[in-house]
Phi, psi and omega in degrees: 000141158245159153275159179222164197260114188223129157297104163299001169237042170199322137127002190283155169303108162301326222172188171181136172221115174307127180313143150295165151274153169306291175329314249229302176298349170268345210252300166319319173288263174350297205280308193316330191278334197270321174313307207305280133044231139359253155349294196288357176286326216270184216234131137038263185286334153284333198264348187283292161021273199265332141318321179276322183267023166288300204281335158291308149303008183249322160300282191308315165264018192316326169329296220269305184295347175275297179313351172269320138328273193307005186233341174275326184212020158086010180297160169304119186305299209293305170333331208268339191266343194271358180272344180258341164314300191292335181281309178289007200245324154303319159268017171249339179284300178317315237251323193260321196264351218262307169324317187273304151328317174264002183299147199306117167252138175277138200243137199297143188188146166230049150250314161200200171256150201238092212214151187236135168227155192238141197241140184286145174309295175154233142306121155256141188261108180250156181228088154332156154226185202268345183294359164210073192306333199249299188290265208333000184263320205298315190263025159233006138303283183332289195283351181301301194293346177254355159286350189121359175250170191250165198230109169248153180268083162271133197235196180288177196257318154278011173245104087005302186271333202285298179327284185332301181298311159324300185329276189333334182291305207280344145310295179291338189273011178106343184271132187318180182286107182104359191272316158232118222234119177274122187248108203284081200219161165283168190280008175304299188303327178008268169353297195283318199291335161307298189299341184307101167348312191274351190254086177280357152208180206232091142258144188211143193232082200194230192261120176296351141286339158291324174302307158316324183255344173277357167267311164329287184292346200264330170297339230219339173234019191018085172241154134316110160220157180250105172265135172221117176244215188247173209212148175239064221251143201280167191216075188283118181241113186289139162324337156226063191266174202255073188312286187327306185269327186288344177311285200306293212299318191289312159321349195233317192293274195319343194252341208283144176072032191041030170088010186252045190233177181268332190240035174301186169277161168229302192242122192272101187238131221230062190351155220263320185295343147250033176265004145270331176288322168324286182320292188298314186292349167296281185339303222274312181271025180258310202299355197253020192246104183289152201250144179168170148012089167316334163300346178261127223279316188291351168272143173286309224212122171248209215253182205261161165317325214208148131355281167297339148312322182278345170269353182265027142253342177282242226324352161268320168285355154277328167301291170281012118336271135012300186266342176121006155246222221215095175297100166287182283245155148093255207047032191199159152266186227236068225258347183279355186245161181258165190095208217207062171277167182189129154335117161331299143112095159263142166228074179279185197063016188298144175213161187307147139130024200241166191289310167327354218208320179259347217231129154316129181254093147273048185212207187238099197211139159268168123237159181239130169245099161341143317112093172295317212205165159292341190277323174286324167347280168314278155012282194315304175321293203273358189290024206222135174305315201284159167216069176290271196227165180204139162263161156216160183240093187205173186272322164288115215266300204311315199285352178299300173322296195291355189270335193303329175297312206249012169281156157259107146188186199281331194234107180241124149257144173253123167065067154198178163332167163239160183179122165288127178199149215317309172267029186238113195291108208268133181141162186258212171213180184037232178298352185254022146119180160203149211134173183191099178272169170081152174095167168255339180286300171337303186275008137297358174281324181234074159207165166267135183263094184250163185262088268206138149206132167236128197270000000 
């Protein structure tokens, strides 16, 4: 069997790359614990070291790896270079804060001393997806190897090359052999790589269904796992949201990444007394945002990753069609063109039991959903499996604050972007996973929290 590489924005074969064996993977698991070893001896200052020299080859070749995003799962290249910006910029925060962070803390006694240190686990199995090929590895590699632990790579199945370079950065950069290890495998094998004695906890970053059966296994072998799964996250805009910044910021939270991120905006929810200036001026800049060739600096929007994708997002918009709402622009895919093109997309009058309004949408489909208020806003907001991320839009920052206390989700922003960043701990609630990357709480996730006391 291979994996294979197809340019979406063409639909051609890039490439093919051979599976591993069940043997080869075990084999791959062995030597990382023997890396593994190792590894947790070394100091700080060797693993910040050779991190910081992640993070330079990743500045230095950043063209050629963006251009390799942009031709394996279709981002807009300037997305793309700057998604390599953002992985060196995760490995220069660990690389400079991960010493200070695990440092021992003592806890006050006049019985003796009392102290908590935190010791790395071992191998992590992290199973990647393909909609951030780079960050998403970069920001669970960094804090794993500088707390001591060691790193295997299951990556999507449609990223290949992607996988393949990463290694090699860390290759080049210097880290033993087995310290970070890619493993070439289909989601068949999963499984047995969970069941392995030697794979001490799991993270993963994907599909709440996928999230179900790797938590299921990883329970059924009581490992430790970090789920960050998927989101439908709302975008509230109150009546007196500040429209000049919040317009642009809503086109770009819903668009970024060709509609493929977990925490794009999904559901646009509008208080009723400014939902018509919204809608049309929403309207009027989705339609000016061009769509073509991710290699072209000047297009907003490429093709969608996968094939299949483009039918599960035409059956979602046709399904809530269907149900009573309404295409203000785009709906259809983009069959005149070659590749896994998909419309830009507004869909209004959305209401519940509709795909838009209950189901994560992954492209670039807006839906606008009505408001009586803020509190139904908020209502509307928590009317959801997911609780990934959240905006509110409103010039009153204290009621802002206080509606933000009562969203359910992992995330609240007020009048900015929803977004990730190193310092700041990242991850949902409900269907969108638990857990926490990033941050310090993040790199506390797969480490042991030991308890030390001399009597």
């Amino acid at each position: 069997m291979a994996l294979e590489s197809v340019n979406p924005a063409t639909g051609e074969l890039r490439g093919s790359f051979a599976e591993q064996s069940a043997a080869q993977v075990k084999d791959c698991i062995t030597k990382a614990y023997d890396a593994f070893c190792a590894w947790r001896q070394s100091g700080f200052s060797e693993r910040s070291r050779l991190l910081m020299q992640a993070a330079h080859i990743l500045v230095e070749d950043k063209k050629d790896l963006a251009k390799l995003m942009s031709t394996e799962m279709g981002k807009p290249v300037r997305q793309a270079e700057a998604e390599i910006d953002k992985c060196a910029m995760v490995c220069v925060h660990y690389a400079e804060n991960a010493e200070k962070m695990l440092d021992a803390e003592t806890i006050a006694s006049d019985t003796g001393t009392h102290y908590i240190r935190f010791d790395p686990l071992g191998p992590i199995l992290a199973v990647m997806p393909w909609n951030f090929p780079f960050w998403q590895v970069f920001r669970f590699a960094a804090p794993a190897l500088m707390a001591g632990n060691v790193c295997l790579l299951k990556h999507s199945s449609n990223v290949p090359d992607c996988s393949r370079h990463i290694s090699a950065i860390f290759r080049k950069a210097g880290f033993p052999e087995h310290v970070f290890s890619e493993m070439r495998i289909g989601s068949g094998l999963v499984e047995a790589v969970i069941d392995h004695p030697l794979i001490a906890a799991v993270t993963l970053t994907g599909s709440e269904q996928a999230g179900r059966k790797i938590a299921a296994q990883a329970g059924r072998n009581l490992k430790k796992v970090v789920l960050e799964l998927g989101g439908s996250d709302p975008f509230i805009v109150l009546a007196d949201a500040p429209l000049q910044t919040c317009l642009p910021t809503a086109v770009q939270a819903r668009m970024i990444n060709n509609g493929q991120s977990c925490i794009a905006a999904k559901r646009f929810i509008v208080e009723t007394n400014i939902l018509e200036r919204f809608r049309s001026e929403f309207i009027t800049a989705v339609e000016a945002l061009k769509v073509g060739d991710p290699l072209e600096p000047g297009n907003d929007l490429g093709p969608l990753a996968r094939t299949d994708l483009v039918d599960e997002l035409e059956r979602q918009v046709k399904e809530s069609v269907r149900l009573g709402a309404r295409v203000l622009t785009g709906g259809k895919r983009m069959s005149e063109r070659s590749g896994f093109y998909f419309q830009p997309t507004v869909l209004g009058d959305v209401k519940p039991g509709m795909p838009a309004y209950e189901e994560e949408m992954f492209g670039p489909v807006a839906a606008l959903i009505s408001a009586e208020d803020a509190e139904d806003a908020v209502r509307i907001a928590n009317d959801t499996p997911f609780g990934l991320g959240a905006s509110i839009w409103t010039l009153d920052l204290p009621r802002a604050e206080k509606l933000a206390a009562g969203i359910d989700a992992g995330m609240v922003f007020i009048n900015g972007l929803v977004r990730s960043d190193p310092r700041l701990p990242f991850g949902g609630i409900k269907q969108s996973g638990y857990g926490r990357e990033l941050s310090h709480y993040g790199i506390k996730e797969f480490v042991n929290i030991k308890t030390v006391v001399i009597s």
